[in-house]
C-alpha positions as CSV (number, residue, x, y, z in Angstrom):
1,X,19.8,1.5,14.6
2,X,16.7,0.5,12.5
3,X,13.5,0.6,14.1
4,X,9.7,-0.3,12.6
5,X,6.3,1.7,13.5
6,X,3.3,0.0,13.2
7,X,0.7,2.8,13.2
8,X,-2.5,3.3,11.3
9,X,-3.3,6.8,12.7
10,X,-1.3,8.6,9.4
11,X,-0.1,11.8,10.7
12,X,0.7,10.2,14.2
13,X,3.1,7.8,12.1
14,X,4.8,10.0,10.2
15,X,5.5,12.5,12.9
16,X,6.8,9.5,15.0
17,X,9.3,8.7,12.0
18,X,10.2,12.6,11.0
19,X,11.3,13.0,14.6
20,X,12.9,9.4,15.1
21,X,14.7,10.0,12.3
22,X,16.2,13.3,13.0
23,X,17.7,11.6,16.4
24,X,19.4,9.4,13.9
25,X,17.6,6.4,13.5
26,X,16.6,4.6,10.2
27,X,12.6,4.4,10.5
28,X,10.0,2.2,8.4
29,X,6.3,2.9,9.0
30,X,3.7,0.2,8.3
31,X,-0.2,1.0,9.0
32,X,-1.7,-2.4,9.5
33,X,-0.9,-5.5,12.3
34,X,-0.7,-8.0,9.4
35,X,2.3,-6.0,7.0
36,X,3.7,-4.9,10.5
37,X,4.1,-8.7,11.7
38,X,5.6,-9.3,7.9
39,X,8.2,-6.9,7.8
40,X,9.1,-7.8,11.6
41,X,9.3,-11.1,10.9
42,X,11.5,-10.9,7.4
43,X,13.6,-7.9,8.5
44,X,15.8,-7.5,11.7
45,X,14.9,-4.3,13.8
46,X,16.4,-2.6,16.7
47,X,13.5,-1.8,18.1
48,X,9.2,-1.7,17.0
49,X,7.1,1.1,18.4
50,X,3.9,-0.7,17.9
51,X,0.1,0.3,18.2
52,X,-2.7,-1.8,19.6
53,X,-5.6,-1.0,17.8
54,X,-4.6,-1.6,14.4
55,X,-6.8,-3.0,11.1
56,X,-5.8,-6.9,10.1
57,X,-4.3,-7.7,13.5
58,X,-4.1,-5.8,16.7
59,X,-1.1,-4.8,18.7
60,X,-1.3,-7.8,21.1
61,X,-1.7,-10.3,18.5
62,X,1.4,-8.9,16.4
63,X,3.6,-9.1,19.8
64,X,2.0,-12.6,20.7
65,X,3.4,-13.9,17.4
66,X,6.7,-12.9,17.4
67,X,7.5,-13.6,20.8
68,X,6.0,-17.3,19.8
69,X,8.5,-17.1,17.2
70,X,11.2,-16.5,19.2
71,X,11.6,-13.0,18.3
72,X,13.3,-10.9,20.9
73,X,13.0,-7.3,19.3
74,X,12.1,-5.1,21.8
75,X,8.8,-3.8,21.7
76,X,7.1,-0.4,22.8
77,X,2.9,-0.5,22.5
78,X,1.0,3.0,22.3
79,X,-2.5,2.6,23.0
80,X,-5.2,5.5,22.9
81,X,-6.4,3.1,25.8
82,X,-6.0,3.9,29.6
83,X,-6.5,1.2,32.1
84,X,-4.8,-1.3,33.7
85,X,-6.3,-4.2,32.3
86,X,-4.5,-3.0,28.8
87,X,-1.2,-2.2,30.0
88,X,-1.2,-5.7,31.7
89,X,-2.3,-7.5,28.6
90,X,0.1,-5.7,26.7
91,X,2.8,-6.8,29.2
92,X,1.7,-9.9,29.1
93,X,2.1,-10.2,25.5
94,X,5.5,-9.6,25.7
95,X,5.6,-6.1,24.9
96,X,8.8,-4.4,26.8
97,X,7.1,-0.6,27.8
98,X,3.6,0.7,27.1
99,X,2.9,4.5,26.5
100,X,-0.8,6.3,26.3
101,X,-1.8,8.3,24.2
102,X,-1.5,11.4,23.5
103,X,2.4,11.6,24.6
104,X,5.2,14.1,24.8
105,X,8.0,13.4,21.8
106,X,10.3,14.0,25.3
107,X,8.8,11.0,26.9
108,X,9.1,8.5,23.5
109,X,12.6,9.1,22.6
110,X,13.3,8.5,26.4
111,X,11.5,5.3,26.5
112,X,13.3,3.9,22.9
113,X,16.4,4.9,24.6
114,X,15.8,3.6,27.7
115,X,14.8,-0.1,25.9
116,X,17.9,0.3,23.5
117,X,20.1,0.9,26.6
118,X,18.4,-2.1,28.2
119,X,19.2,-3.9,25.1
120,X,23.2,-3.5,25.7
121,X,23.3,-1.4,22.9
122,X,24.5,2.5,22.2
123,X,21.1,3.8,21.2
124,X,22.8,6.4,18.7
125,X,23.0,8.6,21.0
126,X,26.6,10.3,21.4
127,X,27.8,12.8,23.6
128,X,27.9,15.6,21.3
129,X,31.0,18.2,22.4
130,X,31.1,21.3,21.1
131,X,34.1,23.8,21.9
132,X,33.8,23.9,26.4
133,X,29.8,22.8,26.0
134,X,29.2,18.7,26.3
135,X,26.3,17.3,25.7
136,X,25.4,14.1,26.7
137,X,22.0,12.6,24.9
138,X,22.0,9.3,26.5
139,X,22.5,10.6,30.2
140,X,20.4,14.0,29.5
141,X,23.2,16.0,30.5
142,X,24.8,19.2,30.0
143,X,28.3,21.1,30.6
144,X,29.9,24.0,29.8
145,X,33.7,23.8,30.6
146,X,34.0,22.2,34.0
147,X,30.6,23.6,35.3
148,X,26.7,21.1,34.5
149,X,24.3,23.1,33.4
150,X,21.0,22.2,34.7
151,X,18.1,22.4,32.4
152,X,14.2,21.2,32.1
153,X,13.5,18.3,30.2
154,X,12.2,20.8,27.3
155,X,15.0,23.2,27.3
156,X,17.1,20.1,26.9
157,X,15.2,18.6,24.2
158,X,15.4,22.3,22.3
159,X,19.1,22.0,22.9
160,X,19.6,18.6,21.8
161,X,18.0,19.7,18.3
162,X,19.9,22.6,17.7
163,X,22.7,21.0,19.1
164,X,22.8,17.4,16.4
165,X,22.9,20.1,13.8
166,X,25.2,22.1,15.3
167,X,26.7,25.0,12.5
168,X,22.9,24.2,10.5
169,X,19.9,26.3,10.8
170,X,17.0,24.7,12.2
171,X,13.8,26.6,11.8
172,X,11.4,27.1,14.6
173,X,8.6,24.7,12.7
174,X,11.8,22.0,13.1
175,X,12.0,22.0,16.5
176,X,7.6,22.3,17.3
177,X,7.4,19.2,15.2
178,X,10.6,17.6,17.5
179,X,9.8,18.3,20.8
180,X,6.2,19.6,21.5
181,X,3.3,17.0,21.6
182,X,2.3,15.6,18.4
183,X,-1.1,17.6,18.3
184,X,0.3,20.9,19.7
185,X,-1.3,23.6,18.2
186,X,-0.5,26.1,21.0
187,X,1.7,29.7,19.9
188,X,4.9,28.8,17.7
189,X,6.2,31.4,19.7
190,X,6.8,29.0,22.6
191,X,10.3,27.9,20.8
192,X,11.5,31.6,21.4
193,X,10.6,31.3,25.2
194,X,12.8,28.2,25.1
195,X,15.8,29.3,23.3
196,X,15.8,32.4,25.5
197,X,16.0,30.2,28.6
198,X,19.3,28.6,26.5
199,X,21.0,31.8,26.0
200,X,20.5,33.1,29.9
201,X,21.8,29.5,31.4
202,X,24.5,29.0,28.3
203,X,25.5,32.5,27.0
204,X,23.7,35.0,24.8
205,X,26.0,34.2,22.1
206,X,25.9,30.6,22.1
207,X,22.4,30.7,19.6
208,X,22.2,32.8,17.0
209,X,19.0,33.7,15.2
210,X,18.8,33.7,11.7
211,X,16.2,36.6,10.6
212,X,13.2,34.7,8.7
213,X,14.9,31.0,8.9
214,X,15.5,30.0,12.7
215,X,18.6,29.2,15.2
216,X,21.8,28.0,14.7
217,X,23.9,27.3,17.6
218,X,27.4,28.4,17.4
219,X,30.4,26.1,19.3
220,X,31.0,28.2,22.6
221,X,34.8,29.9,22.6
């Protein structure tokens, strides 16, 4: 899966492709309307996440044009905007989904899912098994042996990270940068509040910490 972001907020951008790219996808960033419309036009995306207020040419006019051209690429807008008026302009564009900023990671990978699904395609996201635990990244699910697990949307999204690099460490910075809000700049230590949530619902065993690096789940005997 190949998807653009058109962004001209730097830090936004590449924290929108770091984390896009760690669920698997292959992630070019642009910072202006006008290279954004290029690159759409000569390259074939999955999907474009795709801000409004952009320098050259704004969001609604880079939707306008490739929908005149017959472009069906999906298309997500994120908009510091928050009105009605904007979302329906947006809409009316063409786009496919509009998101306001500022947003949860949780809630963007769920709507580039949910548009990839809508697509008819996979939207890279396996069910990743793991000795008796299952989980399943599309549905937002969880099993161990025969029994679901039931878990918040964060807990999951902690899980899901640990759980695409199963056998790796992945430091606690990782996961912040994955699943908290772009700007969080709350206690680190939240991660460890999270993980031990994990090991009460999953097993105490099932995520090891390594001393000074992170966590690194282990495949469940």
């Amino acid at each position: 899966m190949r998807l653009l972001i058109v962004e001209d907020e730097k830090r936004l951008a590449l924290s929108l492709a770091k984390g896009l790219t760690a669920e698997g996808y292959a992630v070019d960033v642009v910072h202006d309307g006008l290279e954004g419309l290029h690159r759409a036009s000569e390259s074939p995306y999955d999907l474009i996440v795709l801000d409004i207020m952009l320098p050259g040419l704004n969001g609604y006019r880079v939707c306008s044009a490739l929908r005149a051209a017959g472009n069906e690429v999906p298309i997500l807008m994120l908009t510091a905007k928050d009105g009605e008026y904007d979302e329906a302009e947006g809409l009316d564009t063409g786009a496919d989904d509009y998101l306001t900023k500022p947003f949860s990671y949780v809630v963007l990978v769920a709507r580039v899912r949910a548009l990839l699904r809508r697509r008819g395609q996979s939207g890279g996201s396996p069910v990743l098994v793991l000795g008796h635990l299952r989980v399943d990244t599309a549905a937002r699910r969880v099993s161990l042996g025969d029994e679901e697990v039931t878990l918040t949307a964060k807990e999951f999204a902690v899980l899901e990270q640990l759980a695409v690099r199963a056998g790796e460490v992945v430091s606690k910075a990782e996961i912040l940068e994955h699943v908290w809000d772009f700007a969080y700049e709350g206690d680190p230590n939240i991660v460890e509040v999270y993980v031990s949530a994990l090991r009460r619902k999953l097993g105490a065993g099932l995520i090891r910490t390594v001393r000074g690096a992170g966590y690194r789940l282990e495949s469940p005997r």
